[in-house]
N, C-alpha and C positions, 0 to 999 in steps of 0.2 A: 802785553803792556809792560814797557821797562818802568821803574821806580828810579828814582837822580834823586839824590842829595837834597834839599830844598834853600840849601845856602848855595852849594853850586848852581842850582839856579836861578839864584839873585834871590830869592825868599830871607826875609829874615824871620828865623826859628820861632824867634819868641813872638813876634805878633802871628804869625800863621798856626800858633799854639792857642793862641788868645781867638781865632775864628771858634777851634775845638769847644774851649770855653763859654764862649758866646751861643753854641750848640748848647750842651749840654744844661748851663744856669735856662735858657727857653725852654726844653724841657723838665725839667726838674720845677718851673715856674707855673707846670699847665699850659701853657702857652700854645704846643701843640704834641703829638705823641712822642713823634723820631724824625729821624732824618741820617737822611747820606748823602753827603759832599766827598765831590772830585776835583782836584785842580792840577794843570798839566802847563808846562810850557817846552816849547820847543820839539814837542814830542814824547816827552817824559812825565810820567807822572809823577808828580811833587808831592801828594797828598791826596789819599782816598778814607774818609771816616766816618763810622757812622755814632749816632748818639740817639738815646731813648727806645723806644717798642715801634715794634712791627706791630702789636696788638698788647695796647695799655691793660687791658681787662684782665687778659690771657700772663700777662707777664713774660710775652715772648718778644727778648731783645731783636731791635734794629740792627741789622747786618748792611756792608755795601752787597751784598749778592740777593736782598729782600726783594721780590716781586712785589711792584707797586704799581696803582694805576695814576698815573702821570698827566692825565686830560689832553687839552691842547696841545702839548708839546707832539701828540700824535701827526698834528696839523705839519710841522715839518717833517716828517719823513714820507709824507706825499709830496709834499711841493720838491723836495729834492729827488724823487722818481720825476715827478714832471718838468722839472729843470734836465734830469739826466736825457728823456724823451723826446723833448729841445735842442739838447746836442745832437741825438742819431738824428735828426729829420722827422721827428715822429708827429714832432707838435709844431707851432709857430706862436709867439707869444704874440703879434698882434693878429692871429688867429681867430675870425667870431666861434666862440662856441658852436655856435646854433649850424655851423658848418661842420660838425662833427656828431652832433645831437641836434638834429632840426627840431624836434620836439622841443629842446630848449629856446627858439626863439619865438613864441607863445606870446601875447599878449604884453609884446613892446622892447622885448628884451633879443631882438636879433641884432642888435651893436655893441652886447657886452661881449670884449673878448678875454684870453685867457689870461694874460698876466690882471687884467680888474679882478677876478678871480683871487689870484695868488696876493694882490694887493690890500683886499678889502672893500675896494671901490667900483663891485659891478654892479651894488645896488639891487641885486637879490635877494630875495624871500631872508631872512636874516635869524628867527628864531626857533621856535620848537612848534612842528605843525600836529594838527590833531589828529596823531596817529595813532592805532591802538601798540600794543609791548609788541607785538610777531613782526610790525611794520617796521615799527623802532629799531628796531635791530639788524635792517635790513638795506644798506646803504642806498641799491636801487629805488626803494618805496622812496625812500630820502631826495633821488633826482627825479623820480615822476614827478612830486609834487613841487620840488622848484619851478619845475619845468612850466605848470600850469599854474604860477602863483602869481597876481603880478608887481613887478617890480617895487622897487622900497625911493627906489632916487634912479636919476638919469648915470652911467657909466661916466665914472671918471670923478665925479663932484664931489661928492664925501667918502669919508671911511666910516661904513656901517659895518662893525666887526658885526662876520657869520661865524654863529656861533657853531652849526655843524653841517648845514644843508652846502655850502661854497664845497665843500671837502669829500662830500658825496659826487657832486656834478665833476670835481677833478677826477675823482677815484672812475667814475664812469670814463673817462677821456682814457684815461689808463688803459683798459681793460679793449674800448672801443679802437684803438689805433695798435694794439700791440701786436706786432705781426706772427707769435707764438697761440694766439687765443687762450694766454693763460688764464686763471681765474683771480682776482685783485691778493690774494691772502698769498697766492706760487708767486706772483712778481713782486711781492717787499720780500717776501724768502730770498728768493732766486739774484735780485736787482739790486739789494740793500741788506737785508741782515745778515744772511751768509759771506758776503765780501769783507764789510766789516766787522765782524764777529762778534755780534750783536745776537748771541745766541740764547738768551733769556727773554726777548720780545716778542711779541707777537702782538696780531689782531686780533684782540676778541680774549676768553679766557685759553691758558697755559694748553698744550700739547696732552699732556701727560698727567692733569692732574696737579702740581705743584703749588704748594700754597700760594695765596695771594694775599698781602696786607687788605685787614677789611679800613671798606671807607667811613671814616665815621667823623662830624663832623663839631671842629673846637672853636664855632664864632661864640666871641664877647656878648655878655649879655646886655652892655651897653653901645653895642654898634647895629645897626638893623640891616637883616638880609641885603645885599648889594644887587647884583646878577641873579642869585638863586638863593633861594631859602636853601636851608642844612638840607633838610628832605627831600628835595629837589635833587641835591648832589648824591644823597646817597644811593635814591631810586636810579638815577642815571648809571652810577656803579652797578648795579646789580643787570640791568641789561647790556651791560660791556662784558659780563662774565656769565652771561646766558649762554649756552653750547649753543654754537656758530654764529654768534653776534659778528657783525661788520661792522662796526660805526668808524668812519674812517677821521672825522675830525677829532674823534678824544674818545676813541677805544682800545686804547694799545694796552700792553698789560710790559713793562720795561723795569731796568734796574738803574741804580745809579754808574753801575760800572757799563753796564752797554751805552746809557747816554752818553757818559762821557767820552766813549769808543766814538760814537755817531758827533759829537762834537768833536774832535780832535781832529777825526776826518776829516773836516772845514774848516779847521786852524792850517790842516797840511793840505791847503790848495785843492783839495776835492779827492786826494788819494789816502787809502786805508794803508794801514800798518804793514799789510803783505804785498802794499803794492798795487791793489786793483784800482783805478781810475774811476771816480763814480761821476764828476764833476771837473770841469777846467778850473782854472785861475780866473781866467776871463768872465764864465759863468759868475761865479762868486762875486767878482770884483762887481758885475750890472744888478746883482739881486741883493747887496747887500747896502746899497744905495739910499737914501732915502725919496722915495718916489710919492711921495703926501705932503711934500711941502711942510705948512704948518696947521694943517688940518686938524684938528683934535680926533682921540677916536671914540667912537660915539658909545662906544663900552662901559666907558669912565663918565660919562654925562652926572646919572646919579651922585660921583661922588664928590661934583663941586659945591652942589648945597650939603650933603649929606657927613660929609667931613673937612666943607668948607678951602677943598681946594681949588686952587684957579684953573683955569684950562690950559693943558699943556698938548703938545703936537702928536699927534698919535708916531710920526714916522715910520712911516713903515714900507718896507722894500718889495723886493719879489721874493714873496715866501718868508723873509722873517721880520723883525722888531731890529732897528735899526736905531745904535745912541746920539748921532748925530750930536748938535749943541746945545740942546736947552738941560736947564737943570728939569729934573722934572721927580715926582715921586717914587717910582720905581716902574719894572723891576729891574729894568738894566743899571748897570755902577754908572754914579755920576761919575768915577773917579774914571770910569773906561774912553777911549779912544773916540773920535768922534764916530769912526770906520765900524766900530764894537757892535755886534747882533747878536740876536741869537730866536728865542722863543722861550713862552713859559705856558704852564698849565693852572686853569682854575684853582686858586687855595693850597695849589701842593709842592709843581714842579720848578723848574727855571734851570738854561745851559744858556754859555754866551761864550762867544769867541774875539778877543779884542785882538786883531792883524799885527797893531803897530807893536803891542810888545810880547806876542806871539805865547797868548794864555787862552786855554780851555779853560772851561768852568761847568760842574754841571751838578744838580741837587734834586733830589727827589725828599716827600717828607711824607707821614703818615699825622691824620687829625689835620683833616681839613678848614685852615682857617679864610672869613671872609677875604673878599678880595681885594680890598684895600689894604687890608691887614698882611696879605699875602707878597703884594710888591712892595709893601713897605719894608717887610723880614728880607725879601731875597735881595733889595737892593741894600739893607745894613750887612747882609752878611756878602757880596761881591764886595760893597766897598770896603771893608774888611780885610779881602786877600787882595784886591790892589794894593791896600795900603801897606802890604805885609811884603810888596815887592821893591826891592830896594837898589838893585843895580841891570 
């Protein structure tokens, strides 16, 4: 990764100083433990920092080289294999599944096809099914049982974010069409982390043993459980770092410097820094679309009586969160482009790439805050270094 000036690349100093700030008074507030932010434009990094603990207890500082687990943001580096797998001929986005997994089209669900999938709107099994931890861990247990679950909504009608089961039946698609018969963990090696040098990631826990920031979680004692109870998050962690967990919707174990690599990729058109081609232009240009209209997503339901906000459009494209025009809570900048996407992680994560003024962004944190609490922080701090860009 090159490092540019951050005035040379239209930043101005002092408010992209004042982001740092804004880091560090949230931790030193409690707020939550740490954090690493990255911000890149044009291909250069303008800005990589980190602020507070890897583990508050321990008194072991936050580093950008901290292994953290990131949640959903997992969710795109699948849909970007299955975009790549779209390009060779491997897949078809108006593809039924159940033509690829007959198994999957079970009890009503043989017209969901793959971009419903990537979009949120196939209307499959959508939460955490009753599986014991060996199951849990085990991405396939995860597509038997969508397979025989039945359906939540008809294809197409709403956005019921999957929480982890959508991202199992992709990771199967993967694995079922890949003319190498690799095994799902060798094709993000092989397809995605080694091209982008994304060499700190993985699925499941570390290679080698290397620390992993524990997850431990910092909701308000005046906001109530959102999505998950605190215990809920943490137990989820701990089967993402069980030796050979899969969990392909939100089991990656990533850093702030590799997301921002896997983000910058998609600011530069689908090609990594040495060159390798992971993705067109054109790809990008239809998956970054807002393909939900004004659908709300049904994720956020809870928090219009619960924090009293109105309903806003889920928008959401192929494979990512797309800012399109509403103002809306977070987590994308309201300040960003309409074109602006990216994806975020339960309570932790968030990268976004705005096209028109050709900005990366990408933030991992430690001390998991609820989830409203969550897209409310990552959208002050985006809107934050837009506003710190000045020419």
């Amino acid at each position: 990764m090159i490092s540019v000036d951050p005035k040379e690349a239209g930043f101005d100093p002092a408010r992209l100083a004042a982001v740092k700030a804004m880091m560090e008074s949230d931790v030193e507030s409690g707020q939550y433990d740490g954090i690493g932010l990255a911000v890149g434009r044009s291909g250069g990094l303008v800005s990589m920092e980190a602020a507070g603990f890897a583990d508050r207890a321990e008194g072991l500082p936050m580093t950008t080289g901290q292994r953290v687990l990131p949640f959903s943001i997992s969710k795109q580096f699948i849909n970007v294999l299955i975009l790549n797998f779209v390009e060779r001929g491997l897949l078809s986005l108006g593809q039924p599944v159940a033509e690829i997994l007959p198994a999957f089209g079970a009890r009503g669900k043989g017209r969901i096809q793959l971009w419903h999938l990537l979009s949120h709107t196939s209307g499959c099994f959508s939460g955490l099914p009753p599986l014991g931890p060996e199951d849990l861990i085990q991405y396939q247990k995860w597509t038997e049982f969508v397979c025989q679950a039945l359906p939540e909504a008809e294809p197409g009608t709403q956005v019921i974010y999957s929480l982890l089961g959508a991202h199992a039946v992709l990771s199967s698609l993967l694995v079922a069409v890949d003319p190498k018969r690799r095994p799902l963990a060798q094709i993000l090696q092989e397809d995605l982390f080694d091209p982008v040098g994304m060499d700190s990631t993985t699925i499941g826990p570390p290679r080698n043993g290397e620390h992993v920031a524990p997850v431990k979680c910092r909701y308000r004692d005046d906001v109530p459980s959102g999505l998950f109870h605190g215990a809920e998050v943490e137990a989820i962690a701990g089967l993402v770092l069980f030796e050979g967990s899969e969990i392909p919707g939100g089991g990656f174990v990533t850093t702030v410097e590799d997301a921002w690599r896997f983000a910058d990729m998609l600011r530069a058109g689908g090609i990594t820094q040495s060159g390798v081609r992971i993705l067109s232009p054109a790809t990008l240009e239809l998956a970054a679309r807002n393909w939900t209209g004004d659908s709300p997503n049904s994720i956020f339901n809870y928090a219009v009586t619960q924090r009293n906000w109105l309903p806003w459009p889920g928008s959401v494209g192929l494979g990512f969160f797309v800012r399109d025009r509403a103002i809306t809570p977070g987590p994308l900048p309201n300040l960003g482009s309409a074109s602006t996407y990216g994806g975020w992680g339960s309570g932790s994560s968030l990268f976004w790439i705005d096209p028109v003024r050709d900005v990366s962004f990408a933030m991992v944190t430690t001390g998991v805050l609820e989830d409203t609490d969550h897209v409310q922080r990552s959208q002050k701090l985006s809107d934050m270094v837009l506003a710190a860009l000045v020419d």
